[in-house]
VEXVO-433020 format. One line per 8 residues: number of its first residue (from 0); for each residue x, y, z of N, C-alpha, C. Coordinates in steps of 0.001 Angstrom, whole numbers, plus 500000, padded with zeros to 6 digits. Each point is the difference from the previous one (the first is absolute). Layout:
BEGIN
NUM = X Y Z X Y Z X Y Z; ... .
This chain:
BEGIN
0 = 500851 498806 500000 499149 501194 500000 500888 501246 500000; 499616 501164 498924 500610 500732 500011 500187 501334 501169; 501050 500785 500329 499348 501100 501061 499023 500663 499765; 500260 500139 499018 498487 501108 499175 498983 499629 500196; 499236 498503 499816 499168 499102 500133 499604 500159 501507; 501085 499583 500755 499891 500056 501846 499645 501341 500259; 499892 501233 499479 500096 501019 500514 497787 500407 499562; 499929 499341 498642 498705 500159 499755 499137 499421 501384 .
8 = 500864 498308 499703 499340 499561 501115 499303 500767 501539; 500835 500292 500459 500783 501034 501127 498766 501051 500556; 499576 501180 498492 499343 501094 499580 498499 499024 500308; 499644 499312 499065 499110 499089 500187 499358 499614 501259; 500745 499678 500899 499691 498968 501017 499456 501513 500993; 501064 500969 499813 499703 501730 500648 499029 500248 499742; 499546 500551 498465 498784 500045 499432 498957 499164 501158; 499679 498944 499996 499358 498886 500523 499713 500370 501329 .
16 = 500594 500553 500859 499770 499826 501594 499427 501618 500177; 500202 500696 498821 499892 501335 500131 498823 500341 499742; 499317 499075 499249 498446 500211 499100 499141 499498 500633; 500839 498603 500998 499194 499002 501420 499901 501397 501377; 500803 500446 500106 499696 500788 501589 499175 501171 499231; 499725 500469 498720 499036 501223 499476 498784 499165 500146; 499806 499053 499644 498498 499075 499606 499361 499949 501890; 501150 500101 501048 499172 499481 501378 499524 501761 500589 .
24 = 500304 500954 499251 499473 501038 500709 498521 500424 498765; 500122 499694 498908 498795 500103 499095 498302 499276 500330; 499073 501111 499559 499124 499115 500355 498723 500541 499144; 498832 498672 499416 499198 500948 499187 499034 498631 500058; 498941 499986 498877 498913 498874 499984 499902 499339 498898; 500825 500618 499182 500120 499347 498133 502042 500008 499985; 500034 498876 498722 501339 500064 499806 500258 500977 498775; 500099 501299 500043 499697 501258 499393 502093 500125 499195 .
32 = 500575 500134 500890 501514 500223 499919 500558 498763 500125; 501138 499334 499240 500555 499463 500174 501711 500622 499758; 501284 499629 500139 501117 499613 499967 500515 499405 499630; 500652 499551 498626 500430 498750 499311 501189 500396 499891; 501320 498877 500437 501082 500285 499519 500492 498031 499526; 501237 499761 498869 499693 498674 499675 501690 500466 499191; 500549 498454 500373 501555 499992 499810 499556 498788 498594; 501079 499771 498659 500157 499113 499315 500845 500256 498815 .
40 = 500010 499274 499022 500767 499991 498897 499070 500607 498726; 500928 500365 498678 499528 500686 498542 500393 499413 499343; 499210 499715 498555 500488 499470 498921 499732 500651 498824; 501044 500744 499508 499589 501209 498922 499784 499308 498805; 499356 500427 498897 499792 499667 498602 501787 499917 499657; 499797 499398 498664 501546 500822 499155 499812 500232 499464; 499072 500512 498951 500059 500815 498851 500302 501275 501079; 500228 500467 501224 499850 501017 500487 501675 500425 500242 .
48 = 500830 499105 499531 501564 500418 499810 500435 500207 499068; 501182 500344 499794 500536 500507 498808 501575 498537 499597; 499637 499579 499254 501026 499200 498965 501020 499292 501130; 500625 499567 501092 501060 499868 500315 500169 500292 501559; 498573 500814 500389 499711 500616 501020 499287 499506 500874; 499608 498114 499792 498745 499422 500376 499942 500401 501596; 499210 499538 500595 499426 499641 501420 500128 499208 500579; 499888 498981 501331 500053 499174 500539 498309 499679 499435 .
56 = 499452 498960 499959 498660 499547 500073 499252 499666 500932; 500828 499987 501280 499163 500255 501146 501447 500947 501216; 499263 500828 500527 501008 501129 500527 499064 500408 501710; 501122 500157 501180 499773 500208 501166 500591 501820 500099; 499801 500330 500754 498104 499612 500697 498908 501121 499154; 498691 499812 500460 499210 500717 499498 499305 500464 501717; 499474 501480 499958 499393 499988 501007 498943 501182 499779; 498646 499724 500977 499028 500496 499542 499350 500951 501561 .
64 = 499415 501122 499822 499656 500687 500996 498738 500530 499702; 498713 499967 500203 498778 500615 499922 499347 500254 500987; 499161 501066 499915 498556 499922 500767 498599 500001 499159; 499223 498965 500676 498862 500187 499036 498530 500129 500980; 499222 500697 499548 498669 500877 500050 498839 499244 499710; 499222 499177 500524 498663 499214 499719 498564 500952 499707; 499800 500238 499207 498369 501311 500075 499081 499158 500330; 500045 498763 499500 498693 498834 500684 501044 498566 500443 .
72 = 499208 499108 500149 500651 498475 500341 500711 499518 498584; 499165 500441 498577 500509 499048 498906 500755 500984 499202; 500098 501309 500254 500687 500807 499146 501100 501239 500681; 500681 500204 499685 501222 501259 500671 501364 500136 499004; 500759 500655 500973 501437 500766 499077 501305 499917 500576; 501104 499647 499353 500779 500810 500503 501320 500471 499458; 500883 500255 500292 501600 500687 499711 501029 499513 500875; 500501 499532 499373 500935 498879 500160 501455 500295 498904 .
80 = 500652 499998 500979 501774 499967 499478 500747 499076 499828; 500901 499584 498983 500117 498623 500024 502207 500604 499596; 500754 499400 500207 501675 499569 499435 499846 498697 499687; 500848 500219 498890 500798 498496 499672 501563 500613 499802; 500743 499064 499615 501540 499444 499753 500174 499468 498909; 500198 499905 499392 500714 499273 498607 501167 500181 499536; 500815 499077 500043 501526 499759 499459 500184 499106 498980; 500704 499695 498966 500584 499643 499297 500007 498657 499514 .
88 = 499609 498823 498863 500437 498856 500217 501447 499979 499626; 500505 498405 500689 501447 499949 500027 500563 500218 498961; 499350 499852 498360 500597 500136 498834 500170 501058 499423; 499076 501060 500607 499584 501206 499687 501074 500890 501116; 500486 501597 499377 500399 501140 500501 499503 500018 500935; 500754 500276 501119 500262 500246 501127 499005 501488 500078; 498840 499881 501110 499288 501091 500523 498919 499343 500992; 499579 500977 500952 498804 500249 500493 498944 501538 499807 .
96 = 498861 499899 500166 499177 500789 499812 498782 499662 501360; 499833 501651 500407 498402 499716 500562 499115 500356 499569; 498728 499099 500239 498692 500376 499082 499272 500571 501732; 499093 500812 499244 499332 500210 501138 498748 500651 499213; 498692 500234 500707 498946 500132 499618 498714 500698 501291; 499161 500526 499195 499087 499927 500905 498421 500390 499468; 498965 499376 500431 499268 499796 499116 498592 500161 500849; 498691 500558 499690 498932 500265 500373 499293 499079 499408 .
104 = 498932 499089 500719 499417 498826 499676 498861 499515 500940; 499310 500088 499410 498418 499202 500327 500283 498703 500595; 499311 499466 500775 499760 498659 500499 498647 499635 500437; 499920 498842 499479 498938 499381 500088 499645 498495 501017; 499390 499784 501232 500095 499027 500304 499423 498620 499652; 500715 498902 499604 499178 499008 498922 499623 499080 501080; 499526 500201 501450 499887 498480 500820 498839 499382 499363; 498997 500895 500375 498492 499711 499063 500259 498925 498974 .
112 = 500763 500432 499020 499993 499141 498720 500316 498602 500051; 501214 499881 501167 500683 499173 500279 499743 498629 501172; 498786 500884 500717 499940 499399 500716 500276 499510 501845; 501164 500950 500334 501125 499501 500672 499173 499402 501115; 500710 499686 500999 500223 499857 501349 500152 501550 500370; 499470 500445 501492 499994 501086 500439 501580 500927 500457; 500838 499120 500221 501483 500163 499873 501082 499971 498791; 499473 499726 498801 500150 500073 498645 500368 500913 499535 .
120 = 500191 501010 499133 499497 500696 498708 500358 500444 498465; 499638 500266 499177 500798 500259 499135 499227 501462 499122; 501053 500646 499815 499954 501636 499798 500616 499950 498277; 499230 500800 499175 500774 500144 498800 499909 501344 500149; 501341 500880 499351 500380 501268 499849 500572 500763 498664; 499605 501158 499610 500820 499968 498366 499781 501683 499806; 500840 500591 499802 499947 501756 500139 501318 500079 498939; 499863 501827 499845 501333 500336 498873 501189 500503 501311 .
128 = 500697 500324 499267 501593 500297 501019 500793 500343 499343; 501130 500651 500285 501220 500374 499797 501363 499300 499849; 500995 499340 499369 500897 499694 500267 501248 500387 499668; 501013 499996 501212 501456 500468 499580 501138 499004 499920; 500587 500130 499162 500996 499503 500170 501334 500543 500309; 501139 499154 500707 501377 500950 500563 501258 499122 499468; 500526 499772 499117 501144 499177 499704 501044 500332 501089; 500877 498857 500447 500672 500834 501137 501652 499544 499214 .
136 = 500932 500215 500736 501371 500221 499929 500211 500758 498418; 500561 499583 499097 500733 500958 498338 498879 500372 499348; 498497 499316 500157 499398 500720 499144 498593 501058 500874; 500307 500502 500897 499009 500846 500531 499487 501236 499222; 500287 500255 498735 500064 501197 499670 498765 499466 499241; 499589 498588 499508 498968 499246 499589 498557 499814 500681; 499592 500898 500974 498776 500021 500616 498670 500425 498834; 498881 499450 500335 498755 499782 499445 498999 500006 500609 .
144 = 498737 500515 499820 498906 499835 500822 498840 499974 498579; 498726 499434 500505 499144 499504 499234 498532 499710 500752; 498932 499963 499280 498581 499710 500454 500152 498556 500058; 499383 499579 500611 499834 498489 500131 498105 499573 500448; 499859 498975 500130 498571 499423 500243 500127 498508 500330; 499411 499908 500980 500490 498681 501016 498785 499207 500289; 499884 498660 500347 499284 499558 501007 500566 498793 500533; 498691 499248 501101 500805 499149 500588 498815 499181 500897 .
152 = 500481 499200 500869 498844 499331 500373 501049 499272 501463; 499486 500344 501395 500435 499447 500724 499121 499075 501101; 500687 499359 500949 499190 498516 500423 500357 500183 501293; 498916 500174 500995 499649 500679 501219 500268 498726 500820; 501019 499963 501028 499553 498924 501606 499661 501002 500779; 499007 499468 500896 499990 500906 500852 500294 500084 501820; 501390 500404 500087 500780 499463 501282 499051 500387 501199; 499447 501398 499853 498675 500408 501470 499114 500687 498944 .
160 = 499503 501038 500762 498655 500522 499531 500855 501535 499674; 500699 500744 500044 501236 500572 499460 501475 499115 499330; 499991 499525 500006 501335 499409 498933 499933 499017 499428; 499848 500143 498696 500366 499368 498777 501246 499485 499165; 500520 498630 500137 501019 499908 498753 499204 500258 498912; 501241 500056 499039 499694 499487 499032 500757 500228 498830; 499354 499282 498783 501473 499915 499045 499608 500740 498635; 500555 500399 499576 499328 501211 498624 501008 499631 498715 .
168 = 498988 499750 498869 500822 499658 498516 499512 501405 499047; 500620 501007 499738 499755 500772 499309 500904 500650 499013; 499460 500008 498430 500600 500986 498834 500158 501557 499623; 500693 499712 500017 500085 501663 499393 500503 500206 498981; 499074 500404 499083 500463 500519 498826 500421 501419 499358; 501286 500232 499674 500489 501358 499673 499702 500352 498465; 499246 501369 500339 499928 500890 498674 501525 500746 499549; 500776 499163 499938 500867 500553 499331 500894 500304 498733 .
176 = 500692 500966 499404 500411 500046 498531 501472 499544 500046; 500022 499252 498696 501518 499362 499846 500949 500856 500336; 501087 499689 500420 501049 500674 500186 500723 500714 498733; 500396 501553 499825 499830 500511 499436 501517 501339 500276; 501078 499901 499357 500659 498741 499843 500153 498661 500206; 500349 499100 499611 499642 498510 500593 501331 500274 501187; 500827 500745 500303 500935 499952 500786 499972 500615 501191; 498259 501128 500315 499301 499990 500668 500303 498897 501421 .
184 = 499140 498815 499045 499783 498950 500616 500903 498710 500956; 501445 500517 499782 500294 499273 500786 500159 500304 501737; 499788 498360 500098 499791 500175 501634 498841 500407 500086; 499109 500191 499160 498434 500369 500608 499015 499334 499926; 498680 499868 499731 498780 499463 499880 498726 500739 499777; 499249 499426 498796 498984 500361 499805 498580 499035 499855; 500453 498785 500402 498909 499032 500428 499027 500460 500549; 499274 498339 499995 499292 500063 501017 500563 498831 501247 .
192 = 499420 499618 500784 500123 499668 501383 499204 498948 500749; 500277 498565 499995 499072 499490 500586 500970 499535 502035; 498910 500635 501273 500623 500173 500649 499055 498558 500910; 500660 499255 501281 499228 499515 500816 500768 500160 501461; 499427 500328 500953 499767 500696 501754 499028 499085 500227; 500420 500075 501377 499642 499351 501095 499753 501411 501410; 499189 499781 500144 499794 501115 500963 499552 499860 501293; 499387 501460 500352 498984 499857 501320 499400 501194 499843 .
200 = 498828 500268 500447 498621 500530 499372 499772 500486 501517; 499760 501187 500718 500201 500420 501039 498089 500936 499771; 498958 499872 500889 499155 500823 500009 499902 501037 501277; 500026 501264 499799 500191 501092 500523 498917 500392 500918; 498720 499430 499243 498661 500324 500251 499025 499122 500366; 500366 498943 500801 498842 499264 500576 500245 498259 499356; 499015 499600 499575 500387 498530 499734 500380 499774 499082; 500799 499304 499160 500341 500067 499193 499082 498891 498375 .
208 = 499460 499316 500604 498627 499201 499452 498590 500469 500358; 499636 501142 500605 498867 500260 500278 499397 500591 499010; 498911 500169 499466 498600 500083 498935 499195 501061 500769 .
């Protein structure tokens, strides 16, 4: 495991105890606010590199930070920040880059459809967003940003009546234009992004399954 890796870890586990002692002074009658934060890996497209410049096909870490807004039980919002990492495959030029993003998005709760068990759930989400990219060490002068449009669909346990795991598979797709010079492009990215987290789902406002 890398330090870098241990140090996400680290932030993570902080994150975690920090969002647990906010949730015991909160109090309400609907699960209105929630807190989502969720650690995992990215797997970028390649048409989204340039010639020589590939990607790893799966790359650590990815990490995700939101809050989201319920207006009823089956429908709400939220804004949510997400990093990734991406470095280099072994055959390919030597680089890393960070992607990072952030994106406004509807959610919808699908238990109804699904069925669950009352400790269950599953949430689909899909909004437009922003994304940047940062090439890091020789080619920084290669930064990019772009519209993007995402969704995703994550799968609810439910640890109490405030905290939720859970694990999230979501795309993002970048509106972006070829690189232009093509020499632009090295060390950068204009993909898209398929990401998966593992999280915890923190409610601010009362139960976190309540109707």
């Amino acid at each position: 495991m890398t330090s870098n890796f241990k140090i996400y870890i680290k932030a993570f586990c902080a994150i975690l105890f920090v969002m647990s002692s906010l949730v015991s002074t909160s109090q309400g009658d609907t699960s209105t606010f929630k807190a989502q934060f969720a650690l995992g890996l990215n797997s970028p497209s390649k048409n989204g590199f340039v010639t020589g410049f590939e990607g790893k096909t799966y790359n650590l870490p990815t990490v995700n930070l939101g809050i989201q807004y319920m207006f009823k039980p089956m429908l709400g919002a939220k804004l949510d920040y997400s990093f990734s990492r991406i470095s280099n495959q072994k055959e390919a030029q030597a680089f890393k880059l960070n992607y990072s993003r952030i994106n406004l998005q509807a959610v919808y709760n699908a238990n109804r459809i699904f069925n669950l068990s009352q400790n269950k759930g599953v949430f689909v989400h899909a909004g437009p967003g922003i994304s940047s990219v940062k090439p890091l060490g020789n080619f920084t002068q290669n930064k990019t940003s772009f519209m993007n449009a995402m969704a995703g669909v994550e799968l609810h346990f439910g640890v109490s009546d405030k905290l939720s795991i859970y694990t999230d598979v979501s795309y993002i797709h970048g509106f972006a234009k070829d690189f232009a010079p093509i020499s632009d492009g090295f060390g950068a990215f204009n993909g898209n992004l398929l990401t998966l987290t593992v999280g915890a789902s923190i409610s601010l406002s009362g139960c976190y399954y309540c109707e």
